[in-house]
Structures are given as C-alpha cells and as structure tokens.
N, C-alpha and C positions, 0 to 999 in steps of 0.2 A: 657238971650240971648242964641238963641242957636248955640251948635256948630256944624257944618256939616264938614263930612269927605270929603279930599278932593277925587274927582273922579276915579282917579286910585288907591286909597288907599281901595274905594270898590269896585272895580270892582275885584282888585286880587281874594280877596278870591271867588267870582266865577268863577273865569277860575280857582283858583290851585282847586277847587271842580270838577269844570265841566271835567279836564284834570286828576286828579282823578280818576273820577267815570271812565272817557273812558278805560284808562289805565287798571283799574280794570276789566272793562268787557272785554277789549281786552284779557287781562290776563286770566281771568275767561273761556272764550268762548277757546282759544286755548287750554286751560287744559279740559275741556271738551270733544273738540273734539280728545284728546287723549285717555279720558275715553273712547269716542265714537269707536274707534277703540280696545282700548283695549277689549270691550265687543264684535267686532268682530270676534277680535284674537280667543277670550274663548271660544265664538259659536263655533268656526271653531275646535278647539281643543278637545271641546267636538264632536262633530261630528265627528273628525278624530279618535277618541278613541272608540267612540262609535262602530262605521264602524269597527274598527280592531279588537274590541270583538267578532260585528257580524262574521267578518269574520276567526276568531280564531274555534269561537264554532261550526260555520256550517263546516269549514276545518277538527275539531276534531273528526267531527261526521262521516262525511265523509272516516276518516281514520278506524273509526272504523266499519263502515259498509264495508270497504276495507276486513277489518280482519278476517269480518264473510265471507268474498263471496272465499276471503282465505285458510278460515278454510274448508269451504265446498269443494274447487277444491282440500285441499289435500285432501280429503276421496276420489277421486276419483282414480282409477287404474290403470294401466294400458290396465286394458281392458276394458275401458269407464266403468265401471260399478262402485255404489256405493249403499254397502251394508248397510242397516237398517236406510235408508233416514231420518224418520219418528224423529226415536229416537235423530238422531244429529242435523238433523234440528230444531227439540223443544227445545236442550241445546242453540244451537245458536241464536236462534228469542228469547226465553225466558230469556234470560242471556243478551239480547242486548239492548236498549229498543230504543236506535238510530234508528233500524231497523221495518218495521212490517209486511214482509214476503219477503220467500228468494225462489231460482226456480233450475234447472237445467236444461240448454236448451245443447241439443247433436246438433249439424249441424245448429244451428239455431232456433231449431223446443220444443217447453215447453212442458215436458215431467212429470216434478215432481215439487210441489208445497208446501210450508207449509207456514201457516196456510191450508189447503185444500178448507175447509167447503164457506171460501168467496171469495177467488183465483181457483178455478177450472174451471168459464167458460174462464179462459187463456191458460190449456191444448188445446195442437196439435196446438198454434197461432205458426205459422213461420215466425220470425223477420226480416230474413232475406230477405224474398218475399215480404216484405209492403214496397213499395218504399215512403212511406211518412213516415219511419221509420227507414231505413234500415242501413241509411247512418250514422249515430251515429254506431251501431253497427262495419259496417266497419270498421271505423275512430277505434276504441278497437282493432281489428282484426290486422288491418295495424300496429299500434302500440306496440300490446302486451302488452298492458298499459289497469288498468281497465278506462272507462270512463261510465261516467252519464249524461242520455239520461235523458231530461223531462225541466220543467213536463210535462207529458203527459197523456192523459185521457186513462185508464186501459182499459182492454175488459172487467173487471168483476167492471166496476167501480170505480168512485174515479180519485183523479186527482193524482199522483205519479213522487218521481223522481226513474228512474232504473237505478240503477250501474250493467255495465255490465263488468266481467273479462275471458277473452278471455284462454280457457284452451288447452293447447298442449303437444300432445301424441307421442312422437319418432319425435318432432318437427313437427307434422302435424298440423291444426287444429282440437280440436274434439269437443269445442260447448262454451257455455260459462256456468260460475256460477254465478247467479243475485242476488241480493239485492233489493227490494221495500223500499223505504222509501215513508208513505204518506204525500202532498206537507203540510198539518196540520202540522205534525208531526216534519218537516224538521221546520219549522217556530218555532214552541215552542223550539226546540233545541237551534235555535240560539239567542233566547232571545232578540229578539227587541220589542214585545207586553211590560216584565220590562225597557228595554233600552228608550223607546220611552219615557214612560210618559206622555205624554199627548204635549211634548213640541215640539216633531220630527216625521216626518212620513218616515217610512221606503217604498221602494219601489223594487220589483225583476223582475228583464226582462233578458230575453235569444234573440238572435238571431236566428232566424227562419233558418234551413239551407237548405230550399227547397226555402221560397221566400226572404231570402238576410232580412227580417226586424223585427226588433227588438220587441219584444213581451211582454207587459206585466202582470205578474199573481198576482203582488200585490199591490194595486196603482195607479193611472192612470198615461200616458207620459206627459199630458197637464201642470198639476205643478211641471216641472222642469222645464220650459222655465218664469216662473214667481217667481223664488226664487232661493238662493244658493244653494248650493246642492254640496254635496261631493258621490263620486262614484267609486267604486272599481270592477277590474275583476276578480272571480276566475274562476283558471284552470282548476280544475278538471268539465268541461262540455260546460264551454263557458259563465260562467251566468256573469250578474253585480246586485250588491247591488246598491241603490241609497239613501241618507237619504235627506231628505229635513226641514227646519225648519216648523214648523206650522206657525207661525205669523212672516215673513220673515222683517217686521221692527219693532219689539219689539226692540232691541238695539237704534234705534234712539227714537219711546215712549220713553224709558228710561230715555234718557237725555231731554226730553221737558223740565220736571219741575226743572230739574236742571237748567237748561236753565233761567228758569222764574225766579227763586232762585239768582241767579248772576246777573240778573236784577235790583232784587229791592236790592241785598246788592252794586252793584255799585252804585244806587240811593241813597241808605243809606250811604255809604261812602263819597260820593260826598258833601252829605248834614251835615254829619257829618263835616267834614274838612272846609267846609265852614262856621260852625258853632266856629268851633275852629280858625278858621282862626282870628274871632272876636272877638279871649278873646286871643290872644297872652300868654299872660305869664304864664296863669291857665293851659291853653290848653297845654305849652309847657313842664311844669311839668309832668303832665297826661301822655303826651305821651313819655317822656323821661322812665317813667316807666312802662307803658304797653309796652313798645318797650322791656326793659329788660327782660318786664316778660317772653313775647311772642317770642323774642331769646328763652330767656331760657327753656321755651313749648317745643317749637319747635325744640331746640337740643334736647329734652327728649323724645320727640314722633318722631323725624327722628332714632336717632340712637337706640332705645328700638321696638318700633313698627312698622315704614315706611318699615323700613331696614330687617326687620327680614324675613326669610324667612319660616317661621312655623308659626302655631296660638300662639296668645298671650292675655294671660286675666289678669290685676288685680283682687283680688277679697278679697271680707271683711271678714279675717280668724271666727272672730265670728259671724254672721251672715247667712254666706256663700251667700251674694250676692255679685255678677259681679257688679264691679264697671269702669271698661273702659277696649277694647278690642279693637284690630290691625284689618287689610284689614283682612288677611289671616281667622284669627280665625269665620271673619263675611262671608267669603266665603263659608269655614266647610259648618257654622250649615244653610246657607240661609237669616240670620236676618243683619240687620242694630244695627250699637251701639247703637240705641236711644232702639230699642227692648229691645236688648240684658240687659242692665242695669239695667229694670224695673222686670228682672229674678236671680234667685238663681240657685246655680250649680245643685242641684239635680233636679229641671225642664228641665234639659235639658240632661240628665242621662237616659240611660236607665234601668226600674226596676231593674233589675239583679243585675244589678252593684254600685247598688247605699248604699248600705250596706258598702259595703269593703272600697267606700271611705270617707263616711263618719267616721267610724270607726279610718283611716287613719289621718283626718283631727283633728279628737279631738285629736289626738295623739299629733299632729306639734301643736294645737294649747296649749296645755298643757305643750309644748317644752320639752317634750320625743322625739321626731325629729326635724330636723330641714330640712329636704325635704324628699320628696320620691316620688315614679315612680310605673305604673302599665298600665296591657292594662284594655282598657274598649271600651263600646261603647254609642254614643252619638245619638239624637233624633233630627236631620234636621229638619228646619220650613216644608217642605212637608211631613214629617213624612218619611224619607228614612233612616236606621239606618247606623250608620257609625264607623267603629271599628279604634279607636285612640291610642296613647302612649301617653301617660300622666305625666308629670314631676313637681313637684309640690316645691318650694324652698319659707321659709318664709324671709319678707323682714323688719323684725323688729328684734335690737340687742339679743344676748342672756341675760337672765334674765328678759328682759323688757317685760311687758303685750304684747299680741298678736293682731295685730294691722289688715296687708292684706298682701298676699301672692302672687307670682307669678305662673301661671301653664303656663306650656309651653306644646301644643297640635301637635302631627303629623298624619297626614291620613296616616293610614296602613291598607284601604279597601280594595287598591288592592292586599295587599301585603298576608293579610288572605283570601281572595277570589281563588286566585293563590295555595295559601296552600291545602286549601279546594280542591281544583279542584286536585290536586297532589294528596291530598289522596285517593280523588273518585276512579280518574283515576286507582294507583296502585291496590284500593281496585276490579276494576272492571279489570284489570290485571291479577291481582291473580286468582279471579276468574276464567278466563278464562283459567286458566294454572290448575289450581283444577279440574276441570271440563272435562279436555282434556284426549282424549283417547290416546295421545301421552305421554310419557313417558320424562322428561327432566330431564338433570345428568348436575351437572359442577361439572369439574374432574380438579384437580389440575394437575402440571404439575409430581408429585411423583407417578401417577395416584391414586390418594386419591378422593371419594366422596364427595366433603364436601356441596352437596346442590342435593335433587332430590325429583322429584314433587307426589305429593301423589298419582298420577295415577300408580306410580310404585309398590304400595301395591296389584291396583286393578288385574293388569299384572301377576306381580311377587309372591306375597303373599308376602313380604316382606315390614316391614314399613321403613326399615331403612337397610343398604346392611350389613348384619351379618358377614363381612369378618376380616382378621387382618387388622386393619389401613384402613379399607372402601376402600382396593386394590380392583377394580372391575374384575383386571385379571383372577380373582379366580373362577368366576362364568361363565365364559365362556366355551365352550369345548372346550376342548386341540387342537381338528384337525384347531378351527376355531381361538384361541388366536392368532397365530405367526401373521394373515393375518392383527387380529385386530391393533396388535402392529406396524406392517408397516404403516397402515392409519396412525398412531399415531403423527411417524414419519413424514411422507409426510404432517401432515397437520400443524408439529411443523416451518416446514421448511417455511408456505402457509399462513400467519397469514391473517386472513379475509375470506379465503377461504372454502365454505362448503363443504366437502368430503362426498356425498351421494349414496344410493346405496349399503353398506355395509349392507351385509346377514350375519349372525354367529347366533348360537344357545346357547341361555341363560338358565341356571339353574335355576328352580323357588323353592320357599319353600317346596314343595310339591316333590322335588329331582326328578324332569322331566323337558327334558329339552323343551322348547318353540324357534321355531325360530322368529327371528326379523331383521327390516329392520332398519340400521341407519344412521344418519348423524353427522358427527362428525364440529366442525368449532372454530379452535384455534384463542380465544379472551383474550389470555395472556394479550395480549396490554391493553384493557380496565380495568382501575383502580378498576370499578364496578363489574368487574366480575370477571377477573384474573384466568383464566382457559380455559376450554375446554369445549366447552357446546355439551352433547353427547344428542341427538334425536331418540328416538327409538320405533316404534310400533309392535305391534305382527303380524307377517305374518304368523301363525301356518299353518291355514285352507290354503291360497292361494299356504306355500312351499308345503304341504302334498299334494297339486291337482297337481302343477307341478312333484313333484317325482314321482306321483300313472302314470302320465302320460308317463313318462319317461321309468316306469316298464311296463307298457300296452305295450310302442313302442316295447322296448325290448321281451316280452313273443310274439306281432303279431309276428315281426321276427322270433323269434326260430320256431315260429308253423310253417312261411312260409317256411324255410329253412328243418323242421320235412316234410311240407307237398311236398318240391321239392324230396327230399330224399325218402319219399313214394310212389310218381307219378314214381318215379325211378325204383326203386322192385318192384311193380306191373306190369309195363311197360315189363322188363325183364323176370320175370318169366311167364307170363300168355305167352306172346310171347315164351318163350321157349317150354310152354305147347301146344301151340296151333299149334307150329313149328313139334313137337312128331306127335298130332294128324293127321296133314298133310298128314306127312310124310308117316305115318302105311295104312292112307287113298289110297294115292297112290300106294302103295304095296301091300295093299289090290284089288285093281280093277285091276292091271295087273297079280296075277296071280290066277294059274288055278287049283294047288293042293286046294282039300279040305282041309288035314290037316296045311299048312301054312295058308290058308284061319282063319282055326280055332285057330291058333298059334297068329294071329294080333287081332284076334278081343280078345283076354286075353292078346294081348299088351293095346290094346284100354282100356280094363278094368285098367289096371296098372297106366296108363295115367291119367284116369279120377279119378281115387283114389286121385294121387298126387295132379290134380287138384282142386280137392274138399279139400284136407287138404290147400292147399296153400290160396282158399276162406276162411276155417274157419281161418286159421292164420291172413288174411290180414284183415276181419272182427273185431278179437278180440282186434289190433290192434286199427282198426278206432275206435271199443266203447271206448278205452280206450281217444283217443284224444280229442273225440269231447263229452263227458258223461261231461253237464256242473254242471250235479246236483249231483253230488259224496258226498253221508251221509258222514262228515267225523264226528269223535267221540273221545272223549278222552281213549286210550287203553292202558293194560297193558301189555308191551310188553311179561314179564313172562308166563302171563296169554297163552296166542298165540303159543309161543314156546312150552307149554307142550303138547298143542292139536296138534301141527304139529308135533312133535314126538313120540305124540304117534300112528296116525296114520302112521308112519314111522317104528313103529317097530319091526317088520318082517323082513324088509329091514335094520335096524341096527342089529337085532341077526345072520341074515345071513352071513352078511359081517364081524362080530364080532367086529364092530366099538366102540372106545371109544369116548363119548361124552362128554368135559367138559363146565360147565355152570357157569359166572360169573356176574349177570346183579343185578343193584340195584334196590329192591321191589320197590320203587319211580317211576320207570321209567318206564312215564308216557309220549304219543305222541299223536298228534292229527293228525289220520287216517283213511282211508275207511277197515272199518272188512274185507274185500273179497279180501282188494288188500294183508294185511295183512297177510290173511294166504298166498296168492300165491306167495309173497316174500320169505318169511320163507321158504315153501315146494319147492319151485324152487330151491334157494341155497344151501339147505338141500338136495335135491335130488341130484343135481350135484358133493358136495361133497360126497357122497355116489358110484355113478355112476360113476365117473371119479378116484375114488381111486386108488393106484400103486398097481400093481400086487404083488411085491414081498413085501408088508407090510399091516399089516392091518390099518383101519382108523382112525384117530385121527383128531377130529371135537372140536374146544374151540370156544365158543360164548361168548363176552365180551360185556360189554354196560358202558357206562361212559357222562361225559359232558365235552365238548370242546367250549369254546369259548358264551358262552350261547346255545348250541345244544346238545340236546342228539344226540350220536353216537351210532353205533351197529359194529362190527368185526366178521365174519365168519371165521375163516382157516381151510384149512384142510390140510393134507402132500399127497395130488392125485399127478396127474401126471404133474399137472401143465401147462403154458401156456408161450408159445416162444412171450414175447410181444414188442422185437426187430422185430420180424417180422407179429404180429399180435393183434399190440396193438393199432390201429386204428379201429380194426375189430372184436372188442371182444362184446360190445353191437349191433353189427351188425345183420339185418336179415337174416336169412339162411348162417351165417358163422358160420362154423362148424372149431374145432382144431385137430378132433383125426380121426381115420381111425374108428370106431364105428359106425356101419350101424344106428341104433336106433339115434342117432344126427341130428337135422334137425335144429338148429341153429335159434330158436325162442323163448326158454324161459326166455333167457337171453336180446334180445330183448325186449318183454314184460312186465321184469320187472320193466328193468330200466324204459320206458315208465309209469310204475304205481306208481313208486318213483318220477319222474318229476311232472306229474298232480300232487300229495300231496304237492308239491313243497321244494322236497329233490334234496339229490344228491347222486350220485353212484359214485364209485371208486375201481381201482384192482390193487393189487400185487404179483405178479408172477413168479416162477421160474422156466423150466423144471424141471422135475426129484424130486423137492422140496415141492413145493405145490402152494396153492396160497390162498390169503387172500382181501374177499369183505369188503369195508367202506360204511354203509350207514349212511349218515349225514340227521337227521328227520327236517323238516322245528321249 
C-alpha cells in the first residue's frame, strides 16, 4: 500500500525553498550592489589620488622652474644688465631638468637665449606686440606674479609651456625672465603615461583667452561627456587636468558573474532546503551543526579578517605556502583567494628581498623567534612593485612543532615614494645652493656661523670662517661693522623680514678686502633654521665702477673749477697787457717829440716782453693740465735731489747755505722725471732766493711714510710768508710776497699744478721772519 503525503505537507518544503532561494538572491543581489558601488567608490579614489599626484608633480615642477626664472632675475642689476649669461644659464638649464631652456626678454623684446643653437630663431620676437599672445604676459605684468603662458607653438618650434616672471627695476618695469618647459617634457614630469596604465586616460585643456573656449592638447573633449571623469584646475596658467576611465563600465562587468554566481547558489540553496526539508530529522542535525560551525567561521573571519584594516595572510610556516588571506591583503597584490592560495610567499616577493625573509622564517620556524617584522617589497598581479611592512607572529604554542603563522602586511608605497621624493628634492636643493654664486651664512643669534654654503670658498677663499668662535664680525672692515651690527639689530627686532641692500666690505683669505652686497632675514622663529640666514654676492667689479665714477665726477670738477680759475688770469692779465698797449698807442700818435716818440716805442718793447713771458707762463700751465700722456716711472727720490743740487751749487757756495739731507734709500714714487726735477729745483731755488738777510741758509729735506704715503719736507729759515694774510694766495698765479723785482709769482704756481696731475698734494707752513716749511704728500 502506498503511502502519500498529505498536500500541504509537500508543498511546504517548496515554498520554504522557493522563499529561500528568493530571500537569498534578494540578499545576495543588494550585497552586490554594494560591492557594486564600493568598486565605484575605489575608481573614484583612485582617480582622485591619481589627479592630486598629477597635480602635485606638475605644481613641483612648476615651482621649480619658478626658482630658475628666479635665479636668473637675480643676476640681473640694477642696470638691466646680466653679466656672463651663457655661464649661469648652463648651471640653471643643466642642473634643472624640469626645465629645457630659459630667455631674458627686456621690454618685452627676447634678447638672450640658452640653449642658443635651437632657441635663436626666437631672438628680437616682441611678446608684447603679438596680440594673440600678449595678454598672458600682461596678466604676469598686472600681477607681478610669474604666470605660464601655453602651450604654445614656439617661433623656433615645438609646442612649449613659457613661464613668464615679470622683473622690476626702482619699481619700474624692466622685461621679464623666462623659462621654456617643452609640452613632452612638462607630461613626463607629471607622470600620468606610469599613473595611467593602461586603465585611465589622462586629458589637458586650457582656456583659449582670445576666443573664450576651451582647448585641448592631450586627448580629445568628446570622451568626457560619455564617461566619469574627475577634473582639477591649476593656477599657475589657467590649465585643467581631466582623467577619464578607459572602460567606464568595467565596475558593473565586474559584478555580472557574480551576479550569475548568486543565481545559481540561490538555486542551489533553494534546492538544497527543499531537499532537506524531506529528511527532517537528518537534515536537522546537519544543520544544527553546520550552523555552529559556520557562526563559528564566521566569528573568525569577521573579527580576524572582515574587520581588519591592513593585509592579512595565514601561511604554512613549513612550506611557506599562503593558505587563506583577508579583502585587504587581495587588494595589495591584485589576486583573488583562490589565486592567492595556489602561491608560496616568496612568489610573490620581490628578488631582493626574498633572502632576508626567508632567512627570517627558518628562524620562527625553528622557534629561535617567535615573530618578527621588516620592510620589503612585494610583486602585484600587473607586475607593479609595492614596498610593504611586514609583521610576521607564529600561531602555534612554544615547544610545539611549527605549524602556520600569521603575517600581517601594510602599504607604505606611498609613504617611501614621498621619502624618495624628499631626498631628490633636498638632493637637487643642495645642489642648487652648491652651485650658486651667492654666498649663504646662518648666523646664530651670538653672531656664530654655524652653516655656510661652499660658494663662500669660491668668493672668499675660505672653506670654513677662520675666526674665534666663527664670529663673522671679524672679517669685516671696521668703517663698515658698526652699520653691519645695526641691520642686526633692526632685523632681530623684524623676524621675517629681509633686510636688503646691505654694502660692507669683506676680508678674503688672500688679506684683501672684497666688497659685497647682502641680505640679511632673522628666521630665529623657524625650528629648522634658528638663526639668521646672511645672503651675500661679490659686487667688487660694479662698487670699483661706481667709486672710479665718483672720482672721475670729482677730478671733472676740480679741472672745471682749475679751468674757471684759469679763464680768470688769462682774462686779467692779457687785458692788463693789451690795456698797456693801448695806452702807449695812444700816446704815441698824439705826440710830436721824436725822442718821447722814441721813449714808447721801448715802452712798446717792455710791454711785449711781459707779454710774451705771461704766454709762455700760461702755455706752461696748459701743458701741464691737459698732458694726458705723462711717462710716469718709479723714481728714486735721492737719486733727484743730488742732480738738483748739484746743479745748484754755485748758488749754495755763494749763499754759504747749509744743506741737511734725511731721506730713506727705499723711497721710492711713481713720477714724471721732468716734473721731478722741477719740483725739487723750484723749492730749492726759493729756499735759496728768499733766505733772511741777516742769516745764512739752512735748508733740511726729510722723507718718511705717513699713513701708506710717502712724504717729503723742505724747510728753510728765509724770510717766510704772512699766511694770515696770504695764505689763500700762495699757490696762486702771479702772486708774489716780497718787494723783489725778479718774483713773478709762477713757479710756485706750476708746481703745485705738476704735483696734482701725479695725483699728490701740496701744503705750507709759515712764519714771517722765521721761515717756512713745503709738505709734499706722493700719491
């Protein structure tokens, strides 16, 4: 007989299956569609990451082609000029590599270029007159900010972005300093050809600022309006980044076959349960303890694995194969657990490093450890390597055989990437400070050097400031410290503030001193620096042309003030003579004696004697001012003096003159021979000629050094000179002091005149009745 279930007794177990299965797929399908979103999130996170590297590296680069356009506007001067282009521009292009040629535009107008050879048909371009050009530059100009114009297609070729920085002279404008970066060039910088991989396409567009629309130079506009896409602006020009995914519904592919997967285990569940539904008590067993088990799974993979927020691998300490692994740790390397499992740790190791851990590993597993930690790095299913920290803890008792172990994994790619790039950076910092013709100190606040740049060897000869305690006070010159020490002050008081401008003149190895230009800017506050950062270039050459110019204004003057003073006495005198002439003229045609007749015309004669001496005087005069080619020689003063007394002496036996001579054999002046002896024989005559009546002559010639100058001393005990009343009028021409016909008040004149061109000086001391004493100081 058979027996048949009653109707609702089979039907259950197909509605608790069918209701089941639903349940499951409902279940299944909304966890999906979470996956489904989750894998948008990621996209989106990668791309947001990606974008803010791009736009890290291209801003980096940016700053640093800032630094060259920088460094070049400071070489420039004050008087728009920049000396030895060639040379600074090859340390800046060659040291940069951000960069690949730099310009110097005055007014507008490209004037100097390096690289030359494939930049030169861009000389005489005037940036300023290209009105499909111009308005970037302005936009620099208005700002006083650099800005980067491009890309734009060069005159000498090439597609380029130009950074332009706007340089100002006593707050004028005076041109700009440029930087070329080519558009190649600027793209491999920012690394989106690595960033992209095959999976995202980068795109770059600028805003057209002549017709208002958006332009683009890499990528086309058309696939952004058919895909997500994240898109950033920088500032410095105006540009935007755009990334876009390549395969914009890869995330939903993704879940298809999961999709199809939850399908058929709903199906399978469904059938399952209805299966069991038929064996009750077997079925209830079963699942009383797969229920326990699968809690208990499940507590163990929620709170070990679900939960964690770093990579997680079991792994078989003998063996060394992966035997179950977390989300995280399948994100790392790119694989799935089913992959992952079928692998041993050192497959997924990079070479390098797969020594040390293994090494490591027989250690823990020989229980000489019992964990241990290291960086390494690991090999992504797309082959992308990835530098991890690595923690490694066994999970079997001590003593007991070695069974599988825990490693626990962190991504620190970006964290060694960032390192990297900090060392670059500082390395290519340094550099630039090495390299620099400027000169940097940081000065404690005790004024101690305790850091200065090796350019200061090249400057200074100095590798290191040879002073007590690296006090830089010391090396200054005294006139120019006290001024130094007030910046000091003023900038202790100004923290931030750069105090520039500062002229003083430095001591070099070589015990000469250099002047230089500096800026001083107190960064106490900064923890990293903790000082005074002193800035300082050689302005030797630029102060020597200002002072030589200073000495030129001052020597025109004296000549003008020589040549009003001259225009003067000749005016006077020729007029006096020509007044004579006249006169005798007149006198002569009114009268009628013969012998008065004959009496003027030997005035006439007397007249033009005078006249003719007053020509050669005023002659002798002008050779001496305007003789720009005067031999001068190095002489020995001794030497001079015995040839001038002895042609003198006749005129000292007569007078019975005593002559005393004190001059040291050394001294030694750089002089014209001819003015030399006429000095000597002039003051030597005078002291002879002018001696007191009632004494005979005493003449002492002394020679010494004063101040770094040789000096010379003439006295005599003559008659001396009243220079209360004629001591404005003693190198004067035709000022005479004594009633002595023979005085005609020119030799003294002339000398001194022959003493100035050698660029000496004269000087007198005098007493009536006493005598008087000449000082010539020798240049």
């Amino acid at each position: 007989m058979t027996k048949t279930m009653p109707p609702n007794t089979s039907r259950k177990p197909l509605m608790v299956g069918l209701l089941a299965a639903i349940f499951f797929l409902a279940l299944g399908f909304f966890m999906l569609w979470q996956r489904y979103q989750i894998l948008l999130e990621t996209r989106e996170k990668e791309m947001t990451g990606m974008i803010d590297l791009v736009e890290q590296n291209i801003d980096q680069s940016l700053k640093y082609s800032y630094s060259a356009a920088l460094s070049l506007a400071l070489q420039i001067d004050n008087d728009g000029e920049i000396r030895d282009f060639d040379r600074i521009a090859s340390q800046i292009v060659d040291g940069n590599p951000n960069i690949d040629a730099i310009e110097i535009v005055p007014g507008g107008v490209i004037t100097q270029v390096y690289p030359y050879g494939e930049n030169k048909e861009a000389i005489g371009y005037d940036i300023l007159k290209d009105s499909t050009r111009n308005e970037e530059a302005y936009k620099a100009i208005e700002s006083r900010k650099m800005f980067f114009a491009g890309p734009l297609k060069l005159k000498q070729g090439g597609l380029a972005i130009v950074g332009r920085l706007p340089v100002f002279i006593d707050n004028e404008f005076w041109g700009f300093s440029a930087v070329i970066i080519d558009f190649d060039n600027l793209i491999a910088q920012s690394g989106v050809q690595d960033l992209a991989a095959g999976k995202f396409e980068f795109k770059f567009s600028k805003v057209n600022p002549l017709t208002g629309k958006e332009e683009f130079f890499l990528g086309r506009a058309s696939d952004l309006k058919n895909s997500h896409s994240e898109s950033i602006l920088l500032p410095d020009g105006d540009w935007k980044i755009h990334i876009t995914p390549v395969e914009p519904h890869q995330p939903f592919f993704a879940v298809i076959p999961v999709a199809f997967l939850i399908l058929l285990m709903a199906a399978a569940l469904g059938w399952i349960i209805f299966n069991t539904m038929k064996q009750p008590a077997i079925l209830a067993a079963k699942v009383k303890k797969q229920a326990g088990d699968l809690a208990k799974s499940e507590l163990h993979f929620r709170t070990i694995f679900n939960q964690a927020a770093i990579g997680m691998a079991r792994v078989d300490s003998n063996t060394g194969k992966i035997l179950e692994t977390n989300k995280r740790f399948q994100q790392l390397l790119g694989y799935d657990n089913s992959e992952l499992v079928k692998k041993d740790h050192t497959s997924i190791s990079y070479p390098e490093d797969r020594q040390e851990n293994v090494q490591l590993m027989d250690r823990l597993r020989k229980n000489e450890i019992r964990e241990y930690n290291l960086k390494k790095r690991l090999v992504r299913k797309d082959g992308e390597i990835i530098w991890i920290k690595l923690n490694v803890s066994a999970l079997w008792s001590e003593g007991e055989p070695a069974s599988s172990h825990i490693a626990l994994v962190e991504d620190i790619s970006a964290r060694v990437k960032a390192q990297r790039e900090r060392e670059e950076n500082e390395k290519r910092f340094r550099s630039l400070v090495e390299n620099s013709s400027e000169v940097i100190l940081i000065v404690d606040t005790r004024g101690h050097t305790v850091y200065s740049s090796p350019s200061l060897e090249r400057i200074t000869g100095y590798r290191e400031l040879p002073t007590m305690e690296n006090e830089i006070f010391s090396l200054i010159h005294p006139e120019d410290a006290p001024g130094l020490i007030e910046q000091f002050k003023a900038s202790r008081n100004n923290p931030g503030f750069p105090f520039s401008g500062i002229k003083m003149r430095l001591q070099t190895k070589c015990v000469k001193y250099i002047w230089v230009e500096a800026t001083i800017t107190n960064l106490t506050h900064e923890k990293s620096i903790n000082g005074y950062v002193v800035n300082f270039r050689d302005i030797t050459g630029k102060q020597e042309a200002e002072l030589n110019l200073i000495k030129s204004y001052d020597f025109v003057m004296e000549q003008n003030k020589r040549l009003l003073n001259f225009a003067y006495i000749v005016s006077h005198n020729l007029r006096s003579h020509s007044s004579n002439l006249e006169s005798i003229l007149e006198l002569y045609e009114i009268e009628s004696c013969p012998d008065e007749k004959e009496n003027y015309i030997s005035l006439l004669g007397n007249v033009s004697k005078n006249l003719n001496e007053s020509l050669y005087d005023l002659n002798e005069v002008v050779s001496i001012n305007n003789n720009l080619d005067i031999n001068v020689e190095l002489l020995n003063v001794g030497d001079y003096l015995d040839r001038t007394l002895e042609v003198l002496q006749l005129q000292i036996e007569k007078k019975d003159a005593e002559i005393k001579i004190d001059l040291p054999e050394e001294m030694q002046v750089a002089f014209n021979a001819s003015y030399m002896e006429s000095v000597l024989l002039n003051f030597l005559t005078n002291a002879l000629r002018y001696s007191h009546p009632q004494r005979n002559p005493e003449i002492e010639i002394f020679g010494y050094r004063e101040n770094g100058h040789w000096m010379l001393e003439i006295s005599d005990n003559g008659i001396g000179i009243d220079l209360e009343q004629h001591g404005d009028k003693v190198f004067g021409l035709y000022k005479t002091f004594t009633e002595r016909k023979d005085s005609r008040g020119v030799g003294l004149f002339i000398t001194k005149n022959q003493i100035n061109a050698m660029g000496g000086s004269v000087s007198v001391e005098s007493s009536p009745g006493v005598g008087t004493t000449f000082k010539v100081c020798f240049k």
